[in-house]
Residue frames relative to the residue before (quaternion, step in Angstrom):
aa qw qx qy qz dx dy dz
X 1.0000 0.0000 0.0000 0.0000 0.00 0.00 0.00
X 0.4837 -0.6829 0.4660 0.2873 3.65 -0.99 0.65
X 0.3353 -0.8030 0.4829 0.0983 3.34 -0.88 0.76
X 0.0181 -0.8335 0.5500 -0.0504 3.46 -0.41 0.93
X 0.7262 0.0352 0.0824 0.6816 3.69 -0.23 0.90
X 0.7942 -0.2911 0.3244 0.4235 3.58 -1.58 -0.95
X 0.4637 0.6924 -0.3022 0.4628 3.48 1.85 -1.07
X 0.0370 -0.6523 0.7346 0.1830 3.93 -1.26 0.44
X 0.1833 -0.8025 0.5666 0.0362 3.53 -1.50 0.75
X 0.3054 -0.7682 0.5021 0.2537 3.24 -0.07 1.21
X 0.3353 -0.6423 0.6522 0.2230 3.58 -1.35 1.15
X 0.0375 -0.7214 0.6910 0.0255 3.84 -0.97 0.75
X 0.3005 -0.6644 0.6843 0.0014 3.35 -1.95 0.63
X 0.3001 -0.7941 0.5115 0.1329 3.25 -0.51 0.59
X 0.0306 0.6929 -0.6975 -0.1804 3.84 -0.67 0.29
X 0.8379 0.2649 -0.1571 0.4506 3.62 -1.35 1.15
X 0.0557 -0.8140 0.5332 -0.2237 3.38 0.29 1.83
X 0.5139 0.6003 -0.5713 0.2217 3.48 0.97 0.72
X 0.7816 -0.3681 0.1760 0.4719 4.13 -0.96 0.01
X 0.3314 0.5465 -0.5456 0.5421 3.69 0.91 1.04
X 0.7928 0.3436 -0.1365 0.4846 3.33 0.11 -1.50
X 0.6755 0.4870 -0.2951 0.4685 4.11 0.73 -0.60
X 0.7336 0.4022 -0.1337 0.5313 3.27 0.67 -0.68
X 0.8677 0.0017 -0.1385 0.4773 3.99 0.84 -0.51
X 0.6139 0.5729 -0.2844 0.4627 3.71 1.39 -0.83
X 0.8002 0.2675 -0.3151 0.4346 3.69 0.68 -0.73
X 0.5704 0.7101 -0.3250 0.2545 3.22 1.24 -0.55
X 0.6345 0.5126 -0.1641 0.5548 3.28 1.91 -1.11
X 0.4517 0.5945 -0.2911 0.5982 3.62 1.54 -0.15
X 0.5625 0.6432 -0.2336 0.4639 3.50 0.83 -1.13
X 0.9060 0.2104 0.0810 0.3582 2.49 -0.43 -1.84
X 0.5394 0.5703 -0.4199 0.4556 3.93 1.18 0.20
X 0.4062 -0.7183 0.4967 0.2689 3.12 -0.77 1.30
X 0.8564 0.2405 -0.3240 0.3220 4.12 0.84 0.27
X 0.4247 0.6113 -0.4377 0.5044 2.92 1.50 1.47
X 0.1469 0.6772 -0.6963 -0.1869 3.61 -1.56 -0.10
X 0.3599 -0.6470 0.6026 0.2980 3.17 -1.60 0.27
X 0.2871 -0.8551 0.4290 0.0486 3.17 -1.57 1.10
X 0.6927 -0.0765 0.1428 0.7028 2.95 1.73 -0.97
X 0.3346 -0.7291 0.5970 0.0059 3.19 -1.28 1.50
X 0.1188 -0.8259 0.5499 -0.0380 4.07 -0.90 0.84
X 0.3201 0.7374 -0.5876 0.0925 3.41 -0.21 1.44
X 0.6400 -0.4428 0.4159 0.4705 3.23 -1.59 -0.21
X 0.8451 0.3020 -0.1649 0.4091 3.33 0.81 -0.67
X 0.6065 -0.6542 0.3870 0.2335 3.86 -0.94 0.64
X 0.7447 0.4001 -0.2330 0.4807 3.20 1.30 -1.06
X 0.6259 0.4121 -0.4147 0.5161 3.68 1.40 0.61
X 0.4425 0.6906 -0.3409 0.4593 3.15 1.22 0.14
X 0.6668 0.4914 -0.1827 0.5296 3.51 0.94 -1.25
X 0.7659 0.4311 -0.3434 0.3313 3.60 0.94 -0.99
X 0.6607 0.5174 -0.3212 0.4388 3.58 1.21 -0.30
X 0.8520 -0.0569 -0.0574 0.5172 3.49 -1.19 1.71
X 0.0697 0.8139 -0.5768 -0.0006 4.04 1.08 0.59
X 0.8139 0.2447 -0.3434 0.3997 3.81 0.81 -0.81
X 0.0847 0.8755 -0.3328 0.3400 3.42 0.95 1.69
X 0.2034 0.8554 -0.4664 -0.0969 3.41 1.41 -0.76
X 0.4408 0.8302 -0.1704 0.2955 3.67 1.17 -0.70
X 0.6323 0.6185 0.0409 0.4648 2.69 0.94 -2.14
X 0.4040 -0.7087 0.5637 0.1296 3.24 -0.63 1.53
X 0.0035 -0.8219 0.5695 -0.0093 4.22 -0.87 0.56
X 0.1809 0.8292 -0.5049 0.1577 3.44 0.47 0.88
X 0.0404 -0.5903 0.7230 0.3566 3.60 -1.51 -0.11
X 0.5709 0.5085 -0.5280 0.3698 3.38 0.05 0.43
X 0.4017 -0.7824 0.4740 0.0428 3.17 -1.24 1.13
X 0.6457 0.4723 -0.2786 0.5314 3.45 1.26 -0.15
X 0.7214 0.3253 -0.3443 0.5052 3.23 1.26 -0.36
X 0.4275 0.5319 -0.5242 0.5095 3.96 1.50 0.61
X 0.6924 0.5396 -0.3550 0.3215 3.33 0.60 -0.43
X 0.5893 0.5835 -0.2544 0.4976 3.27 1.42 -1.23
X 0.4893 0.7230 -0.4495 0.1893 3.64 1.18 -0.98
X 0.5521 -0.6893 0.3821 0.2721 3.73 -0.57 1.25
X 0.8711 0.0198 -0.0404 0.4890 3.76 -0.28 0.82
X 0.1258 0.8459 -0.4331 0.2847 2.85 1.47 1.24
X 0.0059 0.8904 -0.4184 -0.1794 4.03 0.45 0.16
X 0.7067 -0.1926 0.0918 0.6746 3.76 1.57 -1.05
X 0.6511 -0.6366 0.4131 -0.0134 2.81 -1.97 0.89
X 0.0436 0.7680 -0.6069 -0.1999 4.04 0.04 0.37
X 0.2566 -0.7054 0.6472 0.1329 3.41 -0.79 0.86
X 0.0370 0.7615 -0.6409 0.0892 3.90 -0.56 1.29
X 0.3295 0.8348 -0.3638 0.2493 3.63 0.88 0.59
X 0.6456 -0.4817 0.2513 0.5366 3.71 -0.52 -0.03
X 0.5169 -0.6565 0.2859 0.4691 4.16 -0.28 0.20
X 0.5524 0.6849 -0.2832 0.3816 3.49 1.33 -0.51
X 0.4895 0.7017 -0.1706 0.4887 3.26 2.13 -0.78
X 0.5501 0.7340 -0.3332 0.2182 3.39 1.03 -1.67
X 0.8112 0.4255 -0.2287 0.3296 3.40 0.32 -1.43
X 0.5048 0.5583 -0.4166 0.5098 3.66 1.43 -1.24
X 0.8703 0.3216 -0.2218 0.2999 3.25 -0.10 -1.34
X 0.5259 0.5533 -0.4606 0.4529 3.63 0.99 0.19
X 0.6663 0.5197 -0.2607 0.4668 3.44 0.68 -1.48
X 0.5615 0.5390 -0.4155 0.4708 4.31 1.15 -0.89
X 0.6884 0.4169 -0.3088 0.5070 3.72 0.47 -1.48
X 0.6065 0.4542 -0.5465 0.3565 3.86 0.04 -0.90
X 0.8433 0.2960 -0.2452 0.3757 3.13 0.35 -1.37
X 0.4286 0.6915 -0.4121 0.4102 3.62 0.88 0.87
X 0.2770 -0.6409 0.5415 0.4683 3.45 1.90 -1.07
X 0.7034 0.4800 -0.4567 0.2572 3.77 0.25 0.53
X 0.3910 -0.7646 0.4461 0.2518 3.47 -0.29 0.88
X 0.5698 -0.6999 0.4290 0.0376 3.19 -1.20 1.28
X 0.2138 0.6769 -0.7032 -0.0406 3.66 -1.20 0.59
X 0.1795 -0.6059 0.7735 -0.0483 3.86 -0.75 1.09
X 0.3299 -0.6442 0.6879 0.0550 2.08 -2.50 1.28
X 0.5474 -0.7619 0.2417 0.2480 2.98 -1.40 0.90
X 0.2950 0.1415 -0.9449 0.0097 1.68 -2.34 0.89
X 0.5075 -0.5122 0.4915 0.4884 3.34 -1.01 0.01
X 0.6886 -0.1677 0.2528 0.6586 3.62 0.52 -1.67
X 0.5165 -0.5684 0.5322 0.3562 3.64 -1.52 0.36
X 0.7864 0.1094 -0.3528 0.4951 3.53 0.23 0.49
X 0.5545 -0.4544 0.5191 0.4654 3.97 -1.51 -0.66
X 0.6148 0.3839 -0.4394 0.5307 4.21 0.68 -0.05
X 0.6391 0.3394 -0.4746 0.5011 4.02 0.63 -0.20
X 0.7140 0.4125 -0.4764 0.3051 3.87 0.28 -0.23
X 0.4909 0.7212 -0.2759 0.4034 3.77 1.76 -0.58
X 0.6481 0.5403 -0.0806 0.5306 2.79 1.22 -1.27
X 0.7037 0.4092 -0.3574 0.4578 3.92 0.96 -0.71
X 0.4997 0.5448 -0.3374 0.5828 3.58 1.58 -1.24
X 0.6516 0.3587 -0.4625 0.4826 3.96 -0.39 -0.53
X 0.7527 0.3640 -0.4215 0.3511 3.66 -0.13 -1.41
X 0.6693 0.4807 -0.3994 0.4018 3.95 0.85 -1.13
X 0.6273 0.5464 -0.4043 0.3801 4.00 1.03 -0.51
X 0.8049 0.2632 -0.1133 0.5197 3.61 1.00 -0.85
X 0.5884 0.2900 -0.5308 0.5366 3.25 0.79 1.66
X 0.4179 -0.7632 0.4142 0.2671 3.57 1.89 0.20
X 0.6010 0.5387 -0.4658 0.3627 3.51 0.53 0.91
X 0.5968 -0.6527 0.2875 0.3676 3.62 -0.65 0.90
X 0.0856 -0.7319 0.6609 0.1424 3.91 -1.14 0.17
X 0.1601 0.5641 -0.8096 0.0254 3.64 -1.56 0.59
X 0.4620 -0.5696 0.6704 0.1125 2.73 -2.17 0.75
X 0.7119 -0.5806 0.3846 0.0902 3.42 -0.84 1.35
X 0.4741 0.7709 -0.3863 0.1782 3.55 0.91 0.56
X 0.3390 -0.8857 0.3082 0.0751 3.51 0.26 1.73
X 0.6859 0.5698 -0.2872 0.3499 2.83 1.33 -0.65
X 0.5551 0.5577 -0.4688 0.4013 3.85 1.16 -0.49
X 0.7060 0.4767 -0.3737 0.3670 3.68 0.61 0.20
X 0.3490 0.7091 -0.4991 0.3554 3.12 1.09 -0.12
X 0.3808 -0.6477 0.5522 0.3612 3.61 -1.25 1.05
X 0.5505 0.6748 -0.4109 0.2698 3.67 0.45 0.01
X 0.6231 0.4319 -0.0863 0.6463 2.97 1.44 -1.16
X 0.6760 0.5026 -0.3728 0.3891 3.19 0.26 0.10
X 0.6327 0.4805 -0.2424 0.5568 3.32 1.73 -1.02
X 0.5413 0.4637 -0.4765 0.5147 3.70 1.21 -0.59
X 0.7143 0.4045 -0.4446 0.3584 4.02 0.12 -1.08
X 0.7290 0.2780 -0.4089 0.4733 4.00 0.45 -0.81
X 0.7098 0.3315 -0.5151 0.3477 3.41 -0.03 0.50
X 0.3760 0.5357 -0.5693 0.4976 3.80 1.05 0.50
X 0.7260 0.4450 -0.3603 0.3809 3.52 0.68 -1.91
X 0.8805 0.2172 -0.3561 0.2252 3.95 0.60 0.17
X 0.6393 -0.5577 0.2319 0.4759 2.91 1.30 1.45
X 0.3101 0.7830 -0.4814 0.2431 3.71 0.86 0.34
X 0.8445 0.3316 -0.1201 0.4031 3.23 1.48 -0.92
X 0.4895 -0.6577 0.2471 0.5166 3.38 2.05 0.50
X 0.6774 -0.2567 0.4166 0.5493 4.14 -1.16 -0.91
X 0.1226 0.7837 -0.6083 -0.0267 3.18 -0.90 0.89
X 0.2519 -0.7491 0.5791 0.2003 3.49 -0.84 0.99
X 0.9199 0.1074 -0.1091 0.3610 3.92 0.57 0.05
X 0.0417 0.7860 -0.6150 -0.0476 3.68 0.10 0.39
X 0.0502 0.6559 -0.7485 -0.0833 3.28 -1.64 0.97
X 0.4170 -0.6802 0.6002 0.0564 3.29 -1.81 0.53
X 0.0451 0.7112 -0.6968 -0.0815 3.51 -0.89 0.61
C-alpha cells in the first residue's frame, strides 16, 4: 500500500468502466481520503477515456495482464458483467491483489466457492460490493429496529 504521511492508501484498479463503476465504484475510490485509483481495465477504449481524462497518470489498458502487473496495484473493483465475476476474481487472487466485486457475488453457488477458495489460497481479502448498507437511510431504519422503536418485524421493504 502507498504511504502518505502516517496514513496508508490502498491503490485500487478498476476492471469495467461502464456506468456502475463511473457513476458509483470510482467515485467512492475518488473521493476516499484512503484510497487512490491507479489503473482502469476495459474491453473497450471509449470507456476508458471517460474515466478521470485529466489523469495522465492513470494506467488505461484493455489488457488484463498488464492491469495486473500495474506497479502498486494493491486491489481490484470488479464492475463487469456478473458472468465475468469468477474469471476475474480467481486472475487478481492469483495476482496477490485483493478483491472487491460487485454484486452479484457469482451467477451460481460453485462460481462463488470457487472465488472464496481462489481468494483463500492466494491469501488476499474478498467482499462483495453491497452499497446499499450504507445508505443513511438504512442505517436510520437498522438503529431504530436496534432500539426496538419499531416493535417485531417480520418484513421490511424499501422503495
Amino acid at each position: 500500500m502507498a504511504e502518505t504521511g502516517e496514513k496508508h492508501k490502498i491503490n485500487f484498479g478498476v476492471i469495467g468502466c461502464g456506468w456502475v463503476a463511473r457513476d458509483y465504484g470510482i467515485p467512492a475510490i475518488t473521493d476516499a481520503a484512503n484510497a487512490n485509483l491507479v489503473a482502469v481495465c476495459d474491453t473497450s477504449f471509449e470507456n476508458l477515456k471517460t474515466i478521470a481524462p485529466q489523469d495522465k497518470k492513470l494506467l488505461r489498458t484493455t489488457d488484463l495482464e498488464a492491469f495486473l502487473n500495474c506497479e502498486n496495484l494493491d486491489a481490484v473493483y470488479i464492475a463487469t458483467p456478473n458472468d465475468s465475476h469468477r474469471f476475474l476474481t480467481e486472475k487478481c487472487a492469483a495476482a496477490g491483489k485483493h478483491v472487491l466485486c460487485e454484486k452479484p457475488m457469482a451467477i451460481n453457488f460453485n462460481d462463488a466457492e470457487a472465488m472464496v477458495r481462489a481468494c483463500e489460497e492466494f491469501g488476499v481479502q474478498y467482499a462483495t460490493a453491497f452499497d446499499q448498507r450504507f445508505q443513511a437511510r438504512h442505517l436510520k431504519l437498522k438503529s431504530l429496529i436496534d432500539a426496538g422503536a419499531l416493535g417485531a418485524l417480520s418484513a421490511v421493504r424499501i422503495h
